[in-house]
Every structure is written in C-alpha cells, then in structure tokens.
N, C-alpha and C positions, 0 to 999 in steps of 0.2 A: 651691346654688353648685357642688359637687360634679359634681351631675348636668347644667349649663351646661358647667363646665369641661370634661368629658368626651367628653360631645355636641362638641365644640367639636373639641377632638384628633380624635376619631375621625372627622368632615368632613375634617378638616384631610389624615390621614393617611394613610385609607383611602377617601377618594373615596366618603364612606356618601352618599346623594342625603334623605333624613331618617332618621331615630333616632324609631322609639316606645317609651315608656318604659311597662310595664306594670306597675303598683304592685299590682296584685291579684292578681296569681300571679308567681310566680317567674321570669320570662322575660323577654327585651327583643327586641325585631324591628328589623333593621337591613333599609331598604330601602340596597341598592347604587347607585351612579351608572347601572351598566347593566341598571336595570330589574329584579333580580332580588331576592325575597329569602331571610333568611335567621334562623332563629328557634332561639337558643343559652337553654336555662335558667340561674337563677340571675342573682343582678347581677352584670356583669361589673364589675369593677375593672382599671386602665390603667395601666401600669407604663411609662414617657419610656424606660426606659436599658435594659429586657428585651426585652417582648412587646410586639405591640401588642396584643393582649387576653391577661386570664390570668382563667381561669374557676373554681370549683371546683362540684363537684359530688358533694352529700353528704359526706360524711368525705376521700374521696378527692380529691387536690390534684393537676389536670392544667393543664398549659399548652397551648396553641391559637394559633397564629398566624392570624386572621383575614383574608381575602383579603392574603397573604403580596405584599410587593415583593421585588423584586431587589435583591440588595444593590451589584451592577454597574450594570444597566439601569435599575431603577427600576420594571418593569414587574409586573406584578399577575399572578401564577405560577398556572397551573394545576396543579391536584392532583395531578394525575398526572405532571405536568412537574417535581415538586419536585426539586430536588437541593441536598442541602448540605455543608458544609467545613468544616473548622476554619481560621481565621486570625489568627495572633495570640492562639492560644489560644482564642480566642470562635470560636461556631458560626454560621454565616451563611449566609440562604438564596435559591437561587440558577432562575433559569427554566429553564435550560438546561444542558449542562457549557461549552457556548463562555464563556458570563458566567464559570462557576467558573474557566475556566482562565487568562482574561485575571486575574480577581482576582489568583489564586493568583501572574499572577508579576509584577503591582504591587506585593505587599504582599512577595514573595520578595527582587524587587530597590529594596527601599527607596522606592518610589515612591506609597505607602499615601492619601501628604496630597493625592494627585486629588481623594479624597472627601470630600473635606473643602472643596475650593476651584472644584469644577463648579457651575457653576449651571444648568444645562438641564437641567430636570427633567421625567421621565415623558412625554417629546415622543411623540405618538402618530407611527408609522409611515408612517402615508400626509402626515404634514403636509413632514418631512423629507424623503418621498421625491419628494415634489410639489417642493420648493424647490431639491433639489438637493444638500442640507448632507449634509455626513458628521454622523452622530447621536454622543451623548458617548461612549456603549458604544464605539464603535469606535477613537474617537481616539486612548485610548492606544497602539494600534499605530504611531501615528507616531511615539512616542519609542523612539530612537536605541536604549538600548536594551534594549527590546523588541521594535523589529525585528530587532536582532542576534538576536536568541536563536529567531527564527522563521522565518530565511533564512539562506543561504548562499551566498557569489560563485559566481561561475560566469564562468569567462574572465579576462580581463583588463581588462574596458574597462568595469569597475562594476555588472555588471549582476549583480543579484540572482537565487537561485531559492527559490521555496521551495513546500513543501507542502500544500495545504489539505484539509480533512475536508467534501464536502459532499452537505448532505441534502437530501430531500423530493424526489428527483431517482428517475423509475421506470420508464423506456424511454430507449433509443437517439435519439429527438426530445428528451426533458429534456438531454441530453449535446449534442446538434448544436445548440440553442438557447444553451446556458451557451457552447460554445465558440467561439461567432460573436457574439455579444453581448459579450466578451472582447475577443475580437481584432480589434473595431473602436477599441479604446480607444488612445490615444495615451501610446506607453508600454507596450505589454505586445506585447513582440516573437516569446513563444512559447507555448500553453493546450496541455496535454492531461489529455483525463479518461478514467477508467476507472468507466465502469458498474455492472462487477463488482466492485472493489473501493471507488465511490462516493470516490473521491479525487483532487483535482487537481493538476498540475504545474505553475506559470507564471511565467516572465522576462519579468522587467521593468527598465525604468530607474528607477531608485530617484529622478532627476533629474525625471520627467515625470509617472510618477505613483505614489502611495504606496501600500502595504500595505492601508491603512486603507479607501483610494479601492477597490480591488480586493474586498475583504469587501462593503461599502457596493454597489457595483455588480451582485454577484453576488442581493445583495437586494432591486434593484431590478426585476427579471424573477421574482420570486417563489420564488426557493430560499432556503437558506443555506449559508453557511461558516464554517470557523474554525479556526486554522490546526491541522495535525494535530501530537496528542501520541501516541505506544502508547498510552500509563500512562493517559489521557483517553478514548481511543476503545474501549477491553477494557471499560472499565464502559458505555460508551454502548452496545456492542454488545452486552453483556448486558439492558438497556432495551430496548432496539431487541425484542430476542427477546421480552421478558415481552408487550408488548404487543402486539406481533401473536399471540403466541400468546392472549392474553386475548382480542382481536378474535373469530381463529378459536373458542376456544369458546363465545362468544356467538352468533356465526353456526352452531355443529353444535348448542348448543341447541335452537335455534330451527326448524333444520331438520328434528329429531328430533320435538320437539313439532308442528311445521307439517304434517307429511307424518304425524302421529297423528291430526290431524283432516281431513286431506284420504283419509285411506284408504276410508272408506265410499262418497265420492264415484268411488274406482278402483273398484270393487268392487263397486258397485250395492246397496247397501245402502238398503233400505226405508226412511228415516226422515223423519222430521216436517219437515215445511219451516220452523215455526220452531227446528226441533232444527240444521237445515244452515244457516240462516242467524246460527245461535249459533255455528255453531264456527268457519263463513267467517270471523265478525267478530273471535274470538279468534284465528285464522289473521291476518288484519290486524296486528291489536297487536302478536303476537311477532313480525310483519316489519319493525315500523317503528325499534325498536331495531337489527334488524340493517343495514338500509338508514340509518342514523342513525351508528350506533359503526363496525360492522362496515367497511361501506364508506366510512366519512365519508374515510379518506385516497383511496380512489381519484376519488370526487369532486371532493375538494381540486386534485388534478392534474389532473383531466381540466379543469380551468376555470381553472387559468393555462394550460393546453398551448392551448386555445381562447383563450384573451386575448393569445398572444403569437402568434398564428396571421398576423394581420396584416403580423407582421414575417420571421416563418422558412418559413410558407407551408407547414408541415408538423407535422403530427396527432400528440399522443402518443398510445402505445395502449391507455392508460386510455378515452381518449374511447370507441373504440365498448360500452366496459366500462359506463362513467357513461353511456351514451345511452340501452341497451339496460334498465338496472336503470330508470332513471327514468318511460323508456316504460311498463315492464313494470308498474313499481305504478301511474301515474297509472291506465294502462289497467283494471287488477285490482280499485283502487278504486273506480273510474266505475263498472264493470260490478259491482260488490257494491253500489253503493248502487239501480244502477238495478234487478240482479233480473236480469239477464242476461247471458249471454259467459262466457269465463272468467277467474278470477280471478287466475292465476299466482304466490299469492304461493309455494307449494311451490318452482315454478322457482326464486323471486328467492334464496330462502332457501337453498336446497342450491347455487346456481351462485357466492351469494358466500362458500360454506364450502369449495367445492370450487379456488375461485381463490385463497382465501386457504391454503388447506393448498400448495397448488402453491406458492406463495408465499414460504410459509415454509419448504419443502425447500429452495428456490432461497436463500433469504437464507441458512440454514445454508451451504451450500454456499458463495455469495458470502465469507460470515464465513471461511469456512475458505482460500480465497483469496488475503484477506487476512489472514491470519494471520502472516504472513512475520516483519513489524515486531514484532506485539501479542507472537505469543512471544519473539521477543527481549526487549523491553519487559518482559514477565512477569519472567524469567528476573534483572534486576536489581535490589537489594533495594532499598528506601527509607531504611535508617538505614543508617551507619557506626561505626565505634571510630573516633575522631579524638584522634593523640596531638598535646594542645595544645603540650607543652612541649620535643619530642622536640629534641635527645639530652637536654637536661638531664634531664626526666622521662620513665615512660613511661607516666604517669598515661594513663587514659584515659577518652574524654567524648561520648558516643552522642549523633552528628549527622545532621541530613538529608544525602544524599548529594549535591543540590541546592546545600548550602553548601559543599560542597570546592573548593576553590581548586589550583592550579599549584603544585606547591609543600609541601603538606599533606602528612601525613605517616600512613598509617592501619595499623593492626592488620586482618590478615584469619585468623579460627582455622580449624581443619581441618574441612574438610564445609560450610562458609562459599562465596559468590560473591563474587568480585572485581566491586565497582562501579564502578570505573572503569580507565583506562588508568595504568599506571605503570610505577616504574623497582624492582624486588626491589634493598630496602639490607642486608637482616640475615635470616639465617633461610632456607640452600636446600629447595625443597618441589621436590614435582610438581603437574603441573594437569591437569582435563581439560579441553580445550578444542575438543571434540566439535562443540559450538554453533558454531564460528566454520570450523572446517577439516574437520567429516566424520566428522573421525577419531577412535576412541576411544579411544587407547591414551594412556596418559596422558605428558606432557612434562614433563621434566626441567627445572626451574629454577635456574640460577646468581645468584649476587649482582652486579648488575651487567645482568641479563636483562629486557627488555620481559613485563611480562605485563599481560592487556588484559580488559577489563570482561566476563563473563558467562561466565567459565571461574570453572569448580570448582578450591579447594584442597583436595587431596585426601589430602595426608601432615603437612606441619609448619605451625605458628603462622608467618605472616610480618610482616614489615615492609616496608611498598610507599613511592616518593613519587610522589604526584600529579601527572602528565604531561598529561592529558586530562580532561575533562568534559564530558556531555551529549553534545553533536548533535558535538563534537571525538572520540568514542571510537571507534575500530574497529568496532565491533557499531553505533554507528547509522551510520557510513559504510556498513554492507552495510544495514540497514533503508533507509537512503536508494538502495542499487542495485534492491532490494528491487520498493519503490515505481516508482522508475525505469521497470523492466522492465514494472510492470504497468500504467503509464500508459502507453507506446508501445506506440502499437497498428500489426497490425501493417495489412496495407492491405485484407483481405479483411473484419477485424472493422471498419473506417472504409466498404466499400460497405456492408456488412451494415446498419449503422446508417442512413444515410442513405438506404437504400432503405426501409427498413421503416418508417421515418414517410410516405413515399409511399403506401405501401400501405396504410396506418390509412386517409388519403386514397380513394384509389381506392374502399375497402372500406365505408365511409360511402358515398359517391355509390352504389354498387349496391346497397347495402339499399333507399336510399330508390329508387329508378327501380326496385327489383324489387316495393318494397310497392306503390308506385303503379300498376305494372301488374296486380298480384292487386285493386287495389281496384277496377279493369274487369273482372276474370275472375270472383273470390269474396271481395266487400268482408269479410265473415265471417274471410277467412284474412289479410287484411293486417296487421294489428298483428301477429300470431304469428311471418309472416314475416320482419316487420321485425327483431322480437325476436330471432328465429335467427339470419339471416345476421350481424347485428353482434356476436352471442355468439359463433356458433362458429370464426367465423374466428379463425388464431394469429398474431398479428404479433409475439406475445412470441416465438415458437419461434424464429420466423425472425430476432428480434433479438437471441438469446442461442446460438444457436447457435455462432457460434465463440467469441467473446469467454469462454463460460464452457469450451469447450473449450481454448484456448491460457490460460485462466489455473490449471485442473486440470493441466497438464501441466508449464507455470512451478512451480505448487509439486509436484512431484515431482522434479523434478529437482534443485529448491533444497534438499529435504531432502537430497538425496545428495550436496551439494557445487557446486554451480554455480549460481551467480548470474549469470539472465538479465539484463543491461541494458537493451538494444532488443529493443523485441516481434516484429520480422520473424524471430529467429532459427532457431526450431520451424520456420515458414515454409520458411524456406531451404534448412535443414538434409535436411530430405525430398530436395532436389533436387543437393547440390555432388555433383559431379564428380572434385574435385583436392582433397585435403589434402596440405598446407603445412606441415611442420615444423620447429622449430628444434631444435638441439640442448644445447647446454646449458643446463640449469635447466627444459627443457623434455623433450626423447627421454631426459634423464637427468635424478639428480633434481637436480644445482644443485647440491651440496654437496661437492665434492671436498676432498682431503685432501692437503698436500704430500708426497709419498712424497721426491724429493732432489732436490738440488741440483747442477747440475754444473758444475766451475770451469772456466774457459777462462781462467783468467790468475792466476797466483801471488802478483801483489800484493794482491790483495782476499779478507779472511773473510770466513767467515759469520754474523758479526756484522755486515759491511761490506756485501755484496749485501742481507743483511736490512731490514739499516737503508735502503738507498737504495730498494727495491722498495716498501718499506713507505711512504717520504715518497709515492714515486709515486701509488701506491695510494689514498693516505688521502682519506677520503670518499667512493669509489666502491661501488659493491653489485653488481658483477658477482659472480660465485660462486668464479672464481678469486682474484680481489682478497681475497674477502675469506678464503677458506683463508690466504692469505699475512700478510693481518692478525691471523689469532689465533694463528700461529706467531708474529709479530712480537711477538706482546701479551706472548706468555708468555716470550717471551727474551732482550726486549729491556730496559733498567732506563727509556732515557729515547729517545722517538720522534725520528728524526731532521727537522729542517726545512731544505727544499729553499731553496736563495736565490733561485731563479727559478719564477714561477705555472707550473704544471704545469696543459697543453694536454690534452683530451680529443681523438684523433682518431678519432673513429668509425667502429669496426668492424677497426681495426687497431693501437692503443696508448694510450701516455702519454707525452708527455715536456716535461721538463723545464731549459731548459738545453740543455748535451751528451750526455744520459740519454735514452735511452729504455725501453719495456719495453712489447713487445706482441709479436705474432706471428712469426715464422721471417720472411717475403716482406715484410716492414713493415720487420724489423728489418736484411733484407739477408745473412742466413746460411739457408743448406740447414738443412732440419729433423736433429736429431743421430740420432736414433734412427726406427725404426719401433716404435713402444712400445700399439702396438692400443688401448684405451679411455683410455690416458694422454693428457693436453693437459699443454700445452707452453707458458710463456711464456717469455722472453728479456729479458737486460739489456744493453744498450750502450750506452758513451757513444763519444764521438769518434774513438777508436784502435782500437774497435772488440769482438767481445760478449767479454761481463763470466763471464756465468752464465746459465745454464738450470734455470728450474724446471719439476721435470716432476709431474705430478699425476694423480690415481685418480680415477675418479668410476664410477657403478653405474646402471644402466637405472633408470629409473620403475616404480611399481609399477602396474599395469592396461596398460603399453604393450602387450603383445601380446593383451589385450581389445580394444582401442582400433583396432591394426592389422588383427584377425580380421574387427571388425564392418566396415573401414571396404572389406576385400576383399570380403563376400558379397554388399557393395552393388555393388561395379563400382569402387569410386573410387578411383584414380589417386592412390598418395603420393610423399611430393616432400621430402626432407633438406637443407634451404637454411641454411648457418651461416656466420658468419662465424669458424669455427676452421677450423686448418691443413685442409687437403684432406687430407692423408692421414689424420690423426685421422676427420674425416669420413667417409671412404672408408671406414674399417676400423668406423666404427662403422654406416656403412646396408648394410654384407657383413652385419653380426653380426645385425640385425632383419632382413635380407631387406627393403630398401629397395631397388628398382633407380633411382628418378632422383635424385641427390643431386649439390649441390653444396657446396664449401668456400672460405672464405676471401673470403667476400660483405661487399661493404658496406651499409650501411641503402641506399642507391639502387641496389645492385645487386639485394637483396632485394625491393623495391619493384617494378625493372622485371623480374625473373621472373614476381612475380607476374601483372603487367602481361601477360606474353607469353604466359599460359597463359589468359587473359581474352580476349588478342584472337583465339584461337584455338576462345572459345566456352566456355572452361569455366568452370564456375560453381564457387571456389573458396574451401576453410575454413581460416582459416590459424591456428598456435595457436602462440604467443611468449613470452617473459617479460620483455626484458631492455627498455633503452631500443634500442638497436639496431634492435630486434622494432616499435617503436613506428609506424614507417612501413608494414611489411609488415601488420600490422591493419589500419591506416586502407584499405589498397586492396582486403583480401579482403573477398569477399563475406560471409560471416561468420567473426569473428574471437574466438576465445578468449583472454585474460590468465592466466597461470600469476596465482594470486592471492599466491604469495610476492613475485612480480617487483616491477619498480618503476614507482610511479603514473603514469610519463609511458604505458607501456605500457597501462597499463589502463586508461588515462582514451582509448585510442582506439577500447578493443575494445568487442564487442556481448554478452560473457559473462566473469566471473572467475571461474575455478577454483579453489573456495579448500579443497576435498580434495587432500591429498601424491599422489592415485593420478589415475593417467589411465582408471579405471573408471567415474567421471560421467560421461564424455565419449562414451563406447560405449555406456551409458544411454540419453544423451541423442538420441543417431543413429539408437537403435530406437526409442523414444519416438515421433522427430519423423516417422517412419511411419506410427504410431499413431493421432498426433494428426489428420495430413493424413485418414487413415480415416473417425476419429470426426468430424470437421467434414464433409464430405463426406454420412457418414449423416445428420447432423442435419440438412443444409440438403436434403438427396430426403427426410425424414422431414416437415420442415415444409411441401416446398413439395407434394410426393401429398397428404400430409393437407388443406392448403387446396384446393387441385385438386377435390378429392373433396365433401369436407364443404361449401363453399361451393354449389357448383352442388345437391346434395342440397337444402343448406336453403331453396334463391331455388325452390327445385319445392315448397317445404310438406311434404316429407317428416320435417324435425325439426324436433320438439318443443325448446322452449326449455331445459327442464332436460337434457334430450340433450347439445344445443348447449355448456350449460354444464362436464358433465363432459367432452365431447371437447376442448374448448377445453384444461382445465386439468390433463388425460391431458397434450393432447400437449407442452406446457411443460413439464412433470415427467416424460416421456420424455426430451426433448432434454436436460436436466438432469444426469437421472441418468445417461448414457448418458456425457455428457461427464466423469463423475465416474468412470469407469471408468477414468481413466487417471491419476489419484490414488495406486493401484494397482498400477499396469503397472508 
C-alpha cells in the first residue's frame, strides 16, 4: 500500500512516465514523462508538506528535490537554472529569477492566495502560444498593483513606461526583430532596446493593452522578459557570467585535448593507422560536448533568428556561426567514418573557445555598461531600524526596507546608508552624497533637510521620516535616467544595427555561390571554403562598434556627474557650434545670499517687506526666492498669507493683488545701483516701489574649465538670462563672455536660440530654472542643472547632477574621443572584412584561422571601445 500510494504521488507530481521498484538492491528507477531516466539509491520516502523526494543515504540525512517545479510557473527546473528564495519564511524553488521576482512581490504585497486559487497548471508553451492566451505565470502583472510597482506615467494622457530585462537576445537582428514585432501591437506607442545593455523601454496604453500582454508577446518570437529589478539583474548577471565562463572552459578543454591528438597529424609523425584513427575518434568525443554545451546557446539563436526570417527578412549573426560549426562536424564526421578528407574537429573546438572568450570580454564589458542602476541598486541596504511606536517609543524593530511606508519613522547610525528618501526629524549629521551629485565633500544636515536613499551618514545617529520609497526615491529616478540614456540610441548605433543583419544575409549568399563555384574548380576545397568565408566574416564588429563605444563613454561621464538621457548627445556634442548659458543657478552657483535691503518708503519694516516678499515667494525654487525664504524662516514668528492667488509671470515676477516683486523693467523703476555680481529684486504695490533686495551670488566651480574647453574648440558662447542687463553685463565682462544678453523672457530665450539655428549653428544650451525649460527643448543639445526644477529637466537630453561645471568640459572632450573611437572601429571592421572575406572565397584560410580572425576582431572593436571608460 505504501509503495501504490507513492508510485501514485510521484505520477501525480513529478510527471514519472513508470516507477520500478527494485527490492533486491537498494535503489528504485524513475523513468520520467520525457523519456529520460534516472537511478537514486536507497527507498525513497515522500513527504506532501517538504520535498517531493527525501533520500537518505547511509548515516547521512540529505534532502533532493527530484525534477524540481516552479513554485510560480509550475514548470520542471533545470539544474542549472535553479534559483531559490525565501517566502514567508519557507524556501522555494524557482526556474528562473523572472518567476522569483514576480513571486517575491505577490507574496510582498499581500496577494500570496493566487496560488492557492489558479488552476492552469503546467500549460506547456507552445499549447498557449498556439492559442493565443496569456499563460498564469504572467497574469499576475495585470493586477493593478503590480503594475504600479513596474511602471511609471509618463505624460499626462495615461500612458504608462516601464522597464524590461531581456534575454536570449545576441546581435543587432535579435534587437530589429523584438522592436518591430512590438511596434505593430495595438497599444504600444513607443519600444527601444539596447543591445549592450540587453534592456527594454516601452509606452504603452494601459487602456489597449496590458503589461502582461507585452512579456507574453515578447515570448512569442522566442526571447524573454521581465520586468527589470537592480537587486534582481546584479545576481542574474553574476549567472549570466558563471556560465558562460563554464561553456568557455569546456570549450578550452577540449581544444587543448583536441589539438593534443591532432598534433602528430601537423607534424607528420610516423604512426599506426589504427593508432590515428584512435585518436581522430577520441578528437570526435571531446568535440561533441563542445558543439553540444559549449555552443548549444549560439544554435539556440541562430534557429529562432532563421524561423523568424520569414517575417524581418534579416539574419542574426549567429547563423553563419551555427552554419559554419554544423557544416564543419557533419563534414569531419562523414570524412572519419569514411577514411578520408579532413576531419576539422581541431577547427570546430579552438573557433568555439576562441568566440566564446571574445564573448565573454564583451559581456564583462556590456555588464559594466550597465552597471549605472546595479551599483546604485548595490549601494542600498535591504533591512531598516523601523521605530514602530515613534514619539511615544524609540524601541526599535529590523524591517525589509520593501515594507516602509510614507510616513515611517527610521533610525539610521553613523557609517550606515540611507534607504530611502526622507524628512531629518531629530539628530543634525552630515552625509556623503557622492553617489548622487559627484561630489565628495560631505553635506551638512539640518532638522527640517531632505536627505535622500544611497548617501552615507557619516557623523551622528539620525532620525529620518519616510518621504519616498522604491521606484519614488531620487537614486532610482537617476537609475531610471540611467536606463533612459542607454536605451536611446543614437542614429548611427540604429544604421549600424540594421545593416549588419543585411550583411549576415549577403554574407551567407557568397559562401554558398563561392563553395559552389570551387566545387567546379577543386570539389576537394569546397567545404573548407565554405567553412571559412561564414567563419571569418565579423558582423559582430561591425554590429557593436558604436553601440559599445557610445555606452563606454555614457558610463564615464555618469561616473563624473552627468546623466546622459538621449543617446544622440556624445553624437552632437562632437559637432555644436554655440553654447547657450544661463545665468543664475547655472554661470553661478544658485545660491545667493540676501546681503540688504533698501527702503524706498518709511511706512514699511523689515518685518513688513519680509513678510510680503515671502507670501509672494512661497512655493517657488528660483534661487533668489528662495535666499529670501530662509531669511524669512528665521525672522519671521508667523508666515504672512496673501488675500489674493499670487500670478507667476515668467521671466519677469510675481504678483499678487497690488504687489508685486520681480525685476527693475517689470517693476517700472531704473535699477538703484550698479552693484557687479549683486541681483536685484523689487517690491511694489500701487503707489509705487516698497524695497529692494539686493543679493550676492559667486561663479560655479569648473566654469572656466568648461569656458577654456568650449574656446579650443571654436565654439561661440552666448550669456542669455532673464536678470537685470546690467547684472548680466557686468557678470559676461567678469568670464569674458562677449554675446550676452539680459532680462529675457522663456520666448525670448526660445527665439535666440532660434536665431542662431537659423543661422546654421548647431547649438548646446545649459539651464536650470523653469524659465530655462523652453530654451532646452530648442537646443540641439541641452543640459539640466540637476539641482533645478523638473520641468527643466524633463526637457533636457543630459542632468548635471555634480555642484561643478567640470563634467561638462569632460564631456566636450570625451565626445571627441568617442566620434575617434567609433570611426576606428567601423574602418577596423569594415578592412578587416574587405581583406579577410576575399582571402577566404580564394582558399587561402584555413577554418581555424578563420576562427581566431573572426574573434580578434570583435575583441579588438571591444576593447578599443573600452578605452574611453578611461579617458
């Protein structure tokens, strides 16, 4: 009964196809559903609520999960594919990390009892993808939310963005395939992906079609996705690494062993014909593991890139990869069994050691690309001090940082990371906040001060409250700029791509019409030739050529403070003409300081313009506003309120009522002073001005970096503000600015820019304020002060989120560089095929040749591009 009941669950559970039960030795043999089997000693016994198998063996007590299901999917885990979690305190085992991470945030947000209430269980893949259905794995993306927590608006008219992770994707054709297969879907208004960093962007209407629909589809052409986490993709990408490196030293095994029994044969060594036809055959063996493991991923690709050929019309470059290996051994086989020819497995063995090492340079390299997110990601901890009961207690109770709420209330001690965004209640520190701005020097914290997730406390124990969490904190608003950046591509990386699946194309057709014609000239050399020209050609070079140069140079710059958004920038930058400056918060640093006051009328104190400046004031972030706000903070007992809404009039005040307060020419009186870097604002109501505040402010630190590089290029600077002209004036005397102007409005700023465009110049404009918000959107490329405000920086194509304008002069040599290095790689790829192609279609190279030229020159174009990592 026992052994019935058993037998029973384990059909049931594990999909066994029969159970033999061997009572004469200690062992029982499971055939599987998929034909395979598998022979465990000892009885196994079956445990409902643990394992599905628990073995022992001898004294020692091990446990064995048995062809392992998903605890998401349902599906039957490969070995090496295992991954597991903790949920709910139990340990659960998982196919992939996408299944782990969906779990992880059903069961995070309360939503655990799915599994408890799906019934579609273990649906094979093709039955699902034949019918149409979204499978249950994916569904929960449709709840509400869970897609909050996976997207992000974008606009105003509902439309969602959000991030995905995807794989199994290995040339510039996997990328033009996924984005076209996309962007016919109803409902997904914008796709970009990046290669190099293997991540996608895409808006959609949440109204047309779902989240869920989008994963689901991307699965349907033979990849996957899922949406991307840091914390998720830093472990994937450490797998990612084990195993290719595992591949490769299966493949240098192999090669080392292969090329140990083919050396007699170089070398004309005397020996026994059955002695060579023992080691050919051993040469066989250790080729088939490598053609089997080693290459099994580039075959994988090369046969959905061929199965979806019907529809994109264009070759990934695995194919002439998987053509040339497959030719190579049936050929090497046939000719071992028959006794004649050659056998090439030395080739097959050294060309798949020598692609996968190129391979895995390149994937470090990719990894380090993307790294933007992951070390920000790293850099935030997973537990908290969460004081439950704060003020009344200050007990304290170590929580996932996952569960903080708005509101919470957390302890952070000295040498500690801030994990989220918050308001300092108790306890002034300093922080470094180096990760988010550049800069090392550590900042100063008040009670009452923003401080924000992934900065260091570095002096006292604090007391924070919880402002932000997750995908809401500063640090992943730049992880999401991050991304941004390195999904727009810019137009040189989008021909690059789409020509190079042409070329896989073309490159195919001339093997085969150059084999066909050697097999009229010297049928003996056709296969060999064949085998070369599809080995040695590089479509890789020529498909990574820029792409991994513009994303080496993206992250170099990001380390130093600027956050690329749009990928054309590098692009651009090589080539402006005009930079465009503003001036406050930008040629200075934003921070002025009220130096006085001057009265124009004996009935009002200085508690009395205080007060009324400050109503005017209240809620704005220009830099003067807000000097006048923390003089008002600190001396005034109780904020005045205005009886009438107070008008923004952009680029020249506020007012309110019979009040106003903005510039000298706004406000209708001559400026009182010439007071050189001092700004000026004015108070007037009705009868006419009240008071003048006058103000300090100090240059930026890197502006005359910034100014030097931007002279040795040739390019034309330009001082456009909307402060007084004569402040203006006296402050482009003091940098040696000669075109400047002052007391600009956002469309006055607009059509300068305008006028120096239609004039033919290619213009960089760099702003902080909302003012500045128009004057971005027209330059050619445009910089965000990263302190300014978001309307600014939601127009620009780069945030400067270093206090110095020394990224910025970085960035200008840089983008020099870059134009260099992309240039070398595409005359490196395209002589080397020039050269190498026509060689091979003559018979002049040998296949293993073939093989290391190919995987030279991809690990040239590579590292060459990683020179500017550096620079």
């Amino acid at each position: 009964m026992i052994q019935e009941g058993l037998t029973n669950q384990l059909r049931k559970r594990l999909r066994f196809k029969t159970i033999d039960w061997c009572f004469t030795g200690p062992c029982a043999v499971f055939h599987f559903a998929f034909e395979s089997t598998l022979t465990y000693k000892k009885h196994p016994t079956f445990d409902l609520d643990q394992k599905d198998l628990i073995y022992s063996l001898d004294n020692d007590f091990m446990s064995k999960e048995l062809a392992s299901t998903c605890y998401h999917c349902l599906s039957a885990i490969e070995p090496k594919e295992l991954v597991e979690a903790s949920l709910s305190g139990v340990i659960h085992q998982f196919c992939c990390a996408g299944c782990m991470a969906i779990a992880q945030t059903i069961h995070r947000d309360g939503l655990s009892i799915f599994y408890s209430k799906r019934s579609q269980v273990n649906i094979k893949p093709e039955a699902y993808l034949a019918l149409n259905e979204i499978p249950e794995k994916l569904k929960p993306y449709d709840d509400l939310s869970l897609r909050n927590r996976f997207t992000r608006p974008y606009g105003d008219a509902g439309v969602l963005e959000t991030t995905l992770r995807l794989e199994k994707i290995r040339c510039a054709a996997c990328v033009w395939l996924c984005e076209h297969h996309l962007r016919r879907l109803v409902g997904v208004l914008d796709i970009q992906i990046n290669y190099v960093t293997q991540k996608v962007m895409v808006r959609f209407s949440p109204e047309k079609i779902s989240l869920a629909r989008l994963l689901f589809e991307i699965e349907r052409i033979g990849y996957e996705a899922w949406p991307f986490e840091p914390s998720l993709l830093i472990e994937r990408a450490k797998e990612e690494r084990r195993s290719l490196l595992a591949r490769l030293g299966v493949a240098l095994l192999g090669t080392m062993q292969v090329m140990m029994y083919a050396w007699p044969t170089y070398v004309g060594a005397d020996i026994a014909s059955e002695h060579g036809l023992l080691l050919n055959w051993t040469s066989w063996a250790l080729t088939v593991p490598v053609i089997i493991y080693s290459a099994g991923p580039i075959f994988q690709t090369a046969w959905r890139s061929m199965q979806s050929f019907h529809k994109t019309h264009i070759l990934g470059m695995d194919v002439p990869i998987a053509l040339a290996l497959a030719l190579a051994f049936t050929v090497g086989t046939i000719n071992l069994m028959s006794g004649t020819g050659q056998i090439y497995f030395d080739s097959i063995t050294m060309f798949v050691a020598f692609i996968l090492a190129a391979r895995y340079v390149e994937l470090l390299a990719r990894q380090d690309a993307q790294g933007g997110a992951e070390a920000l990601a790293k850099q935030l901890p997973a537990i908290c001090d969460h004081l439950t009961n704060y003020p009344g207690s200050t007990q304290v109770t170590i929580v996932p940082v996952v569960n903080c709420r708005p509101g919470d209330v957390l302890r952070v001690s000295p040498g500690d990371i801030i994990p989220v965004d918050g308001i300092l209640i108790e306890n002034e520190s300093a922080l470094d906040e180096s990760l988010l701005s550049g800069e090392s020097k550590p900042v100063y914290k008040r009670i009452g001060d923003a401080v924000y997730a992934g900065t260091h406390n570095i002096l006292n124990p604090l007391l924070m409250r919880v402002d932000a969490v997750g995908q809401s904190t500063r640090i992943a608003g730049i992880a999401a700029l991050l991304d941004k950046a390195l999904l727009t591509k810019p137009r040189m990386v989008s021909l690059a791509e789409k020509w190079a699946g042409y070329f896989v194309l073309c490159l195919i057709l001339t093997a085969f019409i150059t084999s066909a014609v050697w097999l009229w000239i010297d049928p003996s050399k056709a296969w060999t030739v064949l085998v070369s020209v599809l080995v040695v050609s590089c479509p890789c070079a020529l498909s990574l050529a820029v792409p991994t140069a513009v994303a080496a140079a993206q992250g170099a710059v990001t380390k130093q403070g600027l956050l690329i958004i749009r990928g054309h920038v590098m692009e651009e930058l090589a080539n402006v003409t005009d930079l465009v400056l503003d001036k406050t918060g930008t040629l200075t640093m934003g921070l002025p300081e009220l130096l006085e006051i001057v009265y124009h009328r004996n009935t009002h104190t200085r508690h009395d313009v205080l007060a009324l400046a400050a109503g005017l004031e209240s809620g704005q972030r220009h830099p003067l506003a807000l000097a006048l706000l923390r003089v008002a903070e600190k001396e005034l007992k109780c904020p005045l309120t205005l009886a009438k809404p107070v008008m923004n009039h952009l680029g020249q005040g506020l007012s309110s009522g019979p009040y106003r307060l903005g510039s000298a020419s706004w406000i209708g009186v001559k400026k009182i002073a010439k007071l050189g870097p001092y700004g000026e604002v004015h108070l007037s109501d009705a009868s006419g001005l009240i008071a003048s505040f006058i103000f300090l402010d100090t240059p930026r630190a890197g502006l005359e970096s910034l100014l030097k590089a931007a002279r040795s290029r040739g390019i034309h600077v330009h001082l456009v503000s909307g402060d007084d002209p004569n402040t203006v004036a006296w402050w482009a005397s003091h940098v040696g600015i000669k075109s400047y102007v002052g007391g600009c409005t956002p469309q006055g700023k607009y059509e300068y820019i305008e006028g120096l465009q239609k004039q033919g110049a290619l213009v960089w404009a760099i702003g902080d304020g909302v003012n500045d918000a128009p004057l971005l959107a027209r330059a050619s490329v445009s910089v965000a002060i990263g302190s300014g405000a978001p309307l600014a920086a939601a127009g620009a194509d780069a945030v400067l989120t270093a206090s110095s304008l020394e990224p910025l002069a970085r960035a200008l040599l840089l983008a020099d560089k870059t134009q260099i290095i992309i240039k070398q790689n595409l005359l490196w790829a395209l002589i080397y095929n020039l050269i190498a192609i026509p060689f091979a279609m003559m018979g002049l190279v040998n296949p293993w040749i073939a093989g290391v030229g190919m995987s030279l020159s991809s690990l040239a174009v590579t590292l060459n591009a990683w020179r500017l990592r550096k620079a």
